[in-house]
C-alpha positions as CSV (number, residue, x, y, z in Angstrom):
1,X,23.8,9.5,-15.9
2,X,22.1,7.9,-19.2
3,X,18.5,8.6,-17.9
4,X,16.8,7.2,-21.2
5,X,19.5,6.1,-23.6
6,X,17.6,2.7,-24.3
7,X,14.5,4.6,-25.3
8,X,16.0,7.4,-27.8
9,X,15.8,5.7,-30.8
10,X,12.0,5.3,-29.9
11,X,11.1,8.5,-28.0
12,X,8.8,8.0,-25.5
13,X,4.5,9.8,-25.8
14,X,4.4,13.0,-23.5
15,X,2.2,10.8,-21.1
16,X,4.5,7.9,-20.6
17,X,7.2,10.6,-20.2
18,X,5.3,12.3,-17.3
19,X,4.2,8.7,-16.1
20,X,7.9,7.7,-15.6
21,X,8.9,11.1,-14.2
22,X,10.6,10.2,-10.3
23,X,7.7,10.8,-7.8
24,X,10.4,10.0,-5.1
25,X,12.5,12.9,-6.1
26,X,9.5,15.7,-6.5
27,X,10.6,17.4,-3.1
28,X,7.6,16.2,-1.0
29,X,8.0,16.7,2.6
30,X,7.3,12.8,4.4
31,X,4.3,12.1,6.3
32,X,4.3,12.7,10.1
33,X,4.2,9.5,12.1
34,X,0.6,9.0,13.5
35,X,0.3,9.4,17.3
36,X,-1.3,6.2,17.9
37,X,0.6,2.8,19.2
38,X,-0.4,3.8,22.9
39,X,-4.0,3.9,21.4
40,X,-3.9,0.7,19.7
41,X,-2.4,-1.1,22.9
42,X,-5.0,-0.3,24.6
43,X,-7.4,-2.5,22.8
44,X,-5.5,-5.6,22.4
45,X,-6.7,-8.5,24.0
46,X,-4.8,-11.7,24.0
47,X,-1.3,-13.1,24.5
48,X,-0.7,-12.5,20.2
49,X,-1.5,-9.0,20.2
50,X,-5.1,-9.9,18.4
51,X,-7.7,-6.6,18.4
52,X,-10.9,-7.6,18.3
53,X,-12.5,-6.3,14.7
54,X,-15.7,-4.8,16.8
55,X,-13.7,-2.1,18.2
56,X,-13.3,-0.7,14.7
57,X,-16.8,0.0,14.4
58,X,-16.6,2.4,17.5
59,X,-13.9,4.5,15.3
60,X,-14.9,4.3,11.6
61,X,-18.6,5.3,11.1
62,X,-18.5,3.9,7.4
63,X,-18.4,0.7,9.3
64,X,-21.9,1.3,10.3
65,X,-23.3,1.6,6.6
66,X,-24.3,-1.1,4.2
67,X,-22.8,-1.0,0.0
68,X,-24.6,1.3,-2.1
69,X,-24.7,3.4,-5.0
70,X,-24.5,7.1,-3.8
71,X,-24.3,6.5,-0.1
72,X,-22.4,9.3,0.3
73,X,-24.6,11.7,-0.3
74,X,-26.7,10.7,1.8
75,X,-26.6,13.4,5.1
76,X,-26.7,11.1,7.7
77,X,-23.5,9.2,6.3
78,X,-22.0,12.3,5.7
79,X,-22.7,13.6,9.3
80,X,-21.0,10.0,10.7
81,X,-18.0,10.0,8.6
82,X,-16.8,13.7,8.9
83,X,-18.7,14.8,11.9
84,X,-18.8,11.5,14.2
85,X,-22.4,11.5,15.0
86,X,-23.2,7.8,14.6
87,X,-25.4,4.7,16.2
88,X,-24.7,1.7,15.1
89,X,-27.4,-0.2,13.6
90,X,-28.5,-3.2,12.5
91,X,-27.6,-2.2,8.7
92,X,-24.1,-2.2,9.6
93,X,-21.7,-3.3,6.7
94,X,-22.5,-6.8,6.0
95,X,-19.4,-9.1,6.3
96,X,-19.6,-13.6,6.0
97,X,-17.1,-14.3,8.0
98,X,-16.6,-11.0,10.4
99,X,-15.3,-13.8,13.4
100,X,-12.5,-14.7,11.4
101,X,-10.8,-11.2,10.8
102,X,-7.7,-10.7,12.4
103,X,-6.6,-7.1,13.8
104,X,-2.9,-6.5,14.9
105,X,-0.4,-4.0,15.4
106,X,2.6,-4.6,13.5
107,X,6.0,-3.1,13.5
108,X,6.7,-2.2,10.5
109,X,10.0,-0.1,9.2
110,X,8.7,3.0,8.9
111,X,6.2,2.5,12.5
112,X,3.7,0.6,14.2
113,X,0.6,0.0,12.2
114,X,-2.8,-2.0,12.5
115,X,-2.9,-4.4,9.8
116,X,-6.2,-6.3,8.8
117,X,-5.9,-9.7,7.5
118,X,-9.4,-10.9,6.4
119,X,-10.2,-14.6,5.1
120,X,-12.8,-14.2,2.8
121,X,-12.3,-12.4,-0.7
122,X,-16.0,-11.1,-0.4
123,X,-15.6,-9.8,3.0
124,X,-12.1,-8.4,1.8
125,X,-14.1,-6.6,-1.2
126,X,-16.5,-5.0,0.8
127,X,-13.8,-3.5,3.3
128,X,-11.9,-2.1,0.2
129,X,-15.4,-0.5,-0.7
130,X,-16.1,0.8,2.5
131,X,-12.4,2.1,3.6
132,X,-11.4,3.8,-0.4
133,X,-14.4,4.2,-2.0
134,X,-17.0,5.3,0.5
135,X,-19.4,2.6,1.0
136,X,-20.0,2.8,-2.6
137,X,-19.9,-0.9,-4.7
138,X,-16.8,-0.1,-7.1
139,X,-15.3,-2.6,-8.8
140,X,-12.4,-4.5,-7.5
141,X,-9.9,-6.5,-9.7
142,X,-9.1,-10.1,-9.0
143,X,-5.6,-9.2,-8.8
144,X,-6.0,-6.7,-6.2
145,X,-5.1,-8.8,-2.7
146,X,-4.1,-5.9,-0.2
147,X,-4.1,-2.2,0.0
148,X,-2.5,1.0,2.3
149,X,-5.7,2.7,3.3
150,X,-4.7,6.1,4.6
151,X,-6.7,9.7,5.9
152,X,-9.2,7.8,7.8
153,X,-10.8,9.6,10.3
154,X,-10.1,7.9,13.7
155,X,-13.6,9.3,16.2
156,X,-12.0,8.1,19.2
157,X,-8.8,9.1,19.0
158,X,-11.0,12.4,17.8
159,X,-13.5,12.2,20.9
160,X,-10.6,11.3,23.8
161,X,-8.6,14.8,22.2
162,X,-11.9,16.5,22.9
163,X,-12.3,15.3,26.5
164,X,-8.6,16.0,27.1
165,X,-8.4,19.1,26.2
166,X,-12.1,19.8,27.8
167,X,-11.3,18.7,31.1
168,X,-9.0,21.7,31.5
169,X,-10.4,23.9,29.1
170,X,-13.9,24.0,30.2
171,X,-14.5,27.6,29.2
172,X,-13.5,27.7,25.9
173,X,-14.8,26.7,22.5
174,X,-13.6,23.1,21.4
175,X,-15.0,23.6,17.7
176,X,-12.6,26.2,17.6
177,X,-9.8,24.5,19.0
178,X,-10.6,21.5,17.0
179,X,-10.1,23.7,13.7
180,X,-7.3,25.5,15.0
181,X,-4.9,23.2,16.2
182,X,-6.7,19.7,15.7
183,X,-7.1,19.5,11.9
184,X,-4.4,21.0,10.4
185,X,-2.0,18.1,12.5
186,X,-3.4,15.3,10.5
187,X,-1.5,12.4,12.6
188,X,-3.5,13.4,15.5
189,X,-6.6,12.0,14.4
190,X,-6.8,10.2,10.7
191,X,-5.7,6.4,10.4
192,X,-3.7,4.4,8.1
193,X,-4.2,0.8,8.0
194,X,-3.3,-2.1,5.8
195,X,-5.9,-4.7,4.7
196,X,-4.8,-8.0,3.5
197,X,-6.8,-10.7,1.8
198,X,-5.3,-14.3,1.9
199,X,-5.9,-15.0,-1.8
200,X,-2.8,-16.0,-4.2
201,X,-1.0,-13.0,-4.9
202,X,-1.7,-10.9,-8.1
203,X,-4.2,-13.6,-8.6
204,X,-0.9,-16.0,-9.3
205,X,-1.8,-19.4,-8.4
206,X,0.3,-22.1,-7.0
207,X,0.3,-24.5,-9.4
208,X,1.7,-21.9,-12.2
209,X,4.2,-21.4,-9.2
210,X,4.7,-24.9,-9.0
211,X,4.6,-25.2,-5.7
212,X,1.9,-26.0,-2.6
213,X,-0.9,-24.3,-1.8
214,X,-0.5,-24.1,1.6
215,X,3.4,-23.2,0.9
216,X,1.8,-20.1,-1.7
217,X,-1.0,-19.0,0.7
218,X,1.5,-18.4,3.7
219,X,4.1,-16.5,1.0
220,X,1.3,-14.7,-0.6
221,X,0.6,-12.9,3.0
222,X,4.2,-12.3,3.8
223,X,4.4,-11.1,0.3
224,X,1.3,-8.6,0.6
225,X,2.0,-7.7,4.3
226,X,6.0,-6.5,3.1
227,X,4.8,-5.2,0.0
228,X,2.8,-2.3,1.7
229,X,4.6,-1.7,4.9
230,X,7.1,-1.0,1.9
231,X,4.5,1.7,0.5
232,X,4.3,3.2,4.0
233,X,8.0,3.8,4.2
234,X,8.1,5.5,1.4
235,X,5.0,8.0,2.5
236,X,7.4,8.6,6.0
237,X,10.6,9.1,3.6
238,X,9.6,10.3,0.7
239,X,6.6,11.5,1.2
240,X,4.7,9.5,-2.2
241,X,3.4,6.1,-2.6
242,X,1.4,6.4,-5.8
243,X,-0.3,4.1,-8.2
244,X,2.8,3.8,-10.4
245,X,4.9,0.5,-11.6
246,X,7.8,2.4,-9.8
247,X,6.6,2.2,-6.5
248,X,5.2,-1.8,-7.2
249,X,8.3,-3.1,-8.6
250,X,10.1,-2.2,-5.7
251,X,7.8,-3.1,-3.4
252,X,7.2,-6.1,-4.6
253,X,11.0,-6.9,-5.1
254,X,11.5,-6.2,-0.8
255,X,8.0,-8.5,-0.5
256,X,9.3,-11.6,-2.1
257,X,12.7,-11.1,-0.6
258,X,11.5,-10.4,2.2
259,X,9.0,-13.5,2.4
260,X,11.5,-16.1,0.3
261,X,15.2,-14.6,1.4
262,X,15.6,-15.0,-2.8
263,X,14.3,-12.6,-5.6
264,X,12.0,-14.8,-7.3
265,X,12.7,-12.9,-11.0
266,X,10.2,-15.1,-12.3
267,X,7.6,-14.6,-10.0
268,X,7.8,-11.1,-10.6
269,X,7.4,-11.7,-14.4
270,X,4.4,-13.7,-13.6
271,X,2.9,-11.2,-11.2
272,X,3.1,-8.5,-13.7
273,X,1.7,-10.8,-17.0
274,X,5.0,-10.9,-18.5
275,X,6.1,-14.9,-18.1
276,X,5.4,-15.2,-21.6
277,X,7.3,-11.8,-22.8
278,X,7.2,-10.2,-25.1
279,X,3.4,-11.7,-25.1
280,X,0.9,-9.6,-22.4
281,X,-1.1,-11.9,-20.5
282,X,-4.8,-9.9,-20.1
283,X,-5.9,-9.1,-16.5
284,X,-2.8,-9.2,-15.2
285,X,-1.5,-6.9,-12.1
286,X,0.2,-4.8,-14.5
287,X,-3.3,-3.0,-15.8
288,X,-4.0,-1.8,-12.5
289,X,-1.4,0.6,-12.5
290,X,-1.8,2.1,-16.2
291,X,-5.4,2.7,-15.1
292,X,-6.7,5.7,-16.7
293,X,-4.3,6.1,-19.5
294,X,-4.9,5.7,-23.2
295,X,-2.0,4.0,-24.5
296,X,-1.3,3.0,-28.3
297,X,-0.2,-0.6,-28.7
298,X,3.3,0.8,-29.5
299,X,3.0,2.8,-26.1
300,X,2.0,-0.5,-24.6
301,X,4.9,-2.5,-25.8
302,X,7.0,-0.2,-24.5
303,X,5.7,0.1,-21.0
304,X,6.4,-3.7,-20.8
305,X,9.9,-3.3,-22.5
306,X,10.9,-1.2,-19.5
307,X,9.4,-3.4,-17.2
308,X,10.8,-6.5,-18.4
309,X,14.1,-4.8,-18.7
310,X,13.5,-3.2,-14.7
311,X,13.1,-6.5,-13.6
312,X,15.8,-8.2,-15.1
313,X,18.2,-5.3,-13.7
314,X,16.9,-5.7,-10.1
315,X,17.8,-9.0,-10.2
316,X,21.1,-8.5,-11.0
317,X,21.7,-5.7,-8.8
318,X,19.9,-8.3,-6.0
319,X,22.4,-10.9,-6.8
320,X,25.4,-8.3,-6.3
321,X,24.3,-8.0,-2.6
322,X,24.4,-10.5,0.2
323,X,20.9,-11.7,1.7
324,X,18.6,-9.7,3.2
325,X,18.7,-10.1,7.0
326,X,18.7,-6.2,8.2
327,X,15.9,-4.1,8.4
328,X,19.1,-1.4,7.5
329,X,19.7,-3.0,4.6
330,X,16.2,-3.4,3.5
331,X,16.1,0.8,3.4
332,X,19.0,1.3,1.9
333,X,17.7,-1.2,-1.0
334,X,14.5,0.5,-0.9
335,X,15.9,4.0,-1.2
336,X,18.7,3.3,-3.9
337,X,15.4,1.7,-5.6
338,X,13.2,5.1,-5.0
339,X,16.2,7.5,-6.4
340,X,16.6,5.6,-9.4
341,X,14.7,6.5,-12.2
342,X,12.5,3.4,-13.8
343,X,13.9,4.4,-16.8
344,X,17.4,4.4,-15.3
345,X,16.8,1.6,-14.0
346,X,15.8,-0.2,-17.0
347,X,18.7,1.0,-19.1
348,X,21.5,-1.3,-20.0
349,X,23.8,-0.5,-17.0
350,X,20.5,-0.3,-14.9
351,X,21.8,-2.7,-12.0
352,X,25.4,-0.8,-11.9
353,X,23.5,2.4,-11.4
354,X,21.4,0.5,-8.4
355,X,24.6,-0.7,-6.7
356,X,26.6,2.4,-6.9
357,X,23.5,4.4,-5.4
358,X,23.1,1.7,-2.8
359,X,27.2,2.0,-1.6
360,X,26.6,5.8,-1.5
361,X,23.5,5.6,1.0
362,X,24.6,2.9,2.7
363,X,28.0,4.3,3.4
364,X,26.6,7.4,5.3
């Protein structure tokens, strides 16, 4: 295959060479799935499947501690969060509108998982503090609506191991058994869950969409809810869901799909602040995934050559296959997607290459 053949006349920097390098293909082992649907039955409480939000509390200490600088340094945060020995408190993480947050269990492709849609963008900030960066009050770009949060550590499903196991093993040391055979089988105890906010995606408003708001809110959360149960598929297949333009352009390629039964090409140009191209519109989703890197503007223009030329080759390849209705053919799209190179698949036969990989997994 021609891997770069687009970009040889303009070689690409060392970094942007390692930054486009295949995570998919690195020879990661996938994540185990998490021993935990029989767990989170046990807590829901209507006809809809709804968990109430308060339950969380019970199994995620950091729940239990206000936003501040350094908090984790402090001992008695550090003794809740990785030794379980918490109160709760009445400085328990502030959130406006805790009422209104929904907790479900949804099937996903890849397995059941609790997903957290929460109302307000405030409330949705402080959650992304407390869940990635450990109760401390980091920054959070508009255009950041949802997130996989993974390797939390689950007390309950921690605590009813320990009474298990003590109940016939009354003699022996738990610690010991908790080191031994407990914490090197991760999907025993530690939790992924998604959090969605029900902002615009990327930040993308409905008028530049052209179309309602109520229409955009309702597609936004399909979009956001497909978009990382995509991300969790790859972790069980591949075993890598990184920060990459890779792993977003295909997710949010199965998201719109997904939410509209169309790829909306220009959506997808919008998300990523290239509606305009070649012009970059600033604070677009885009800079969230270059984060970290110095790039020359030449580097830069490049970076958004490949993902203009990405997108427009997805969409062709998209338009070569019938609708989406299969959750079959939504992993085989997703993996021709992964074992393509971004680079491959923003060459000039870029959608050919998709295809062809698509017939091969699709035909096993």
């Amino acid at each position: 295959m021609e891997t770069k053949a687009i970009f040889r006349e303009n070689l690409l920097s060392t970094q942007l060479e390692d930054y486009f390098s295949n995570k998919f293909t690195a020879g990661k082992e996938g994540i185990q799935i998490p021993s935990g649907e029989i767990f989170w039955e046990k807590y829901i409480n209507d006809s809809e499947g709804n968990i109430s939000f308060h339950v969380l509390r019970e199994f995620y200490p950091q729940l239990n501690f206000p936003i501040e600088d350094g908090i984790e340094k402090n001992q008695t945060y550090r003794d809740a969060v990785l030794k379980g020995t918490f109160i709760i408190s009445d400085k328990a993480l502030p959130l406006h509108r805790e009422s209104e947050i929904t907790l479900k269990l949804y099937q996903s492709i890849a397995y059941d998982i609790p997903v957290l849609t929460v109302p307000d963008e405030t409330d949705f900030q402080t959650l992304i503090q407390c869940l990635i960066h450990k109760n401390n009050p980091a920054p959070i770009p508009k255009s950041m609506g949802a997130s996989l949060i993974s390797g939390i550590n689950n007390w309950k499903k921690i605590n009813n191991l320990k009474q298990k196991w003590t109940e016939s093993n009354s003699s022996l040391s738990w610690n010991e058994e908790f080191l031994k055979n407990i914490v090197p089988n991760t999907h025993l105890y530690k939790d992924r869950i998604i959090l969605l906010s029900m902002k615009p995606y990327s930040n993308v408003s409905a008028e530049k969409l052209q179309i309602s708001s109520e229409e955009w809110k309702k597609t936004s959360l399909k979009i956001r809810l497909e978009h990382e149960c995509v991300h969790l598929y790859t972790l069980k297949k591949f075993g890598s869901a990184s920060n990459n333009l890779h792993d977003e352009l295909i997710a949010d390629y199965i998201g719109i799909v997904a939410a509209t039964g169309i790829y909306q090409k220009d959506w997808m140009l919008t998300f990523m602040g290239l509606e305009e191209y070649p012009k970059y519109r600033k604070g677009a989703r885009l800079e969230n995934y270059l984060a970290g890197m110095t790039l020359s503007e030449s580097e830069f223009a490049q970076v958004t050559k490949i993902i203009k030329q990405a997108i427009e080759n997805i969409a062709v390849f998209n338009d070569q296959l019938k609708k989406m209705e299969t959750d079959h053919d939504k992993i085989w799209r997703i993996e021709a997607l992964c074992t393509t190179d971004l680079l491959q698949i923003s060459s000039d036969n870029g959608a050919q290459l998709l295809l062809d990989t698509y017939n091969k997994i699709s035909a096993r």
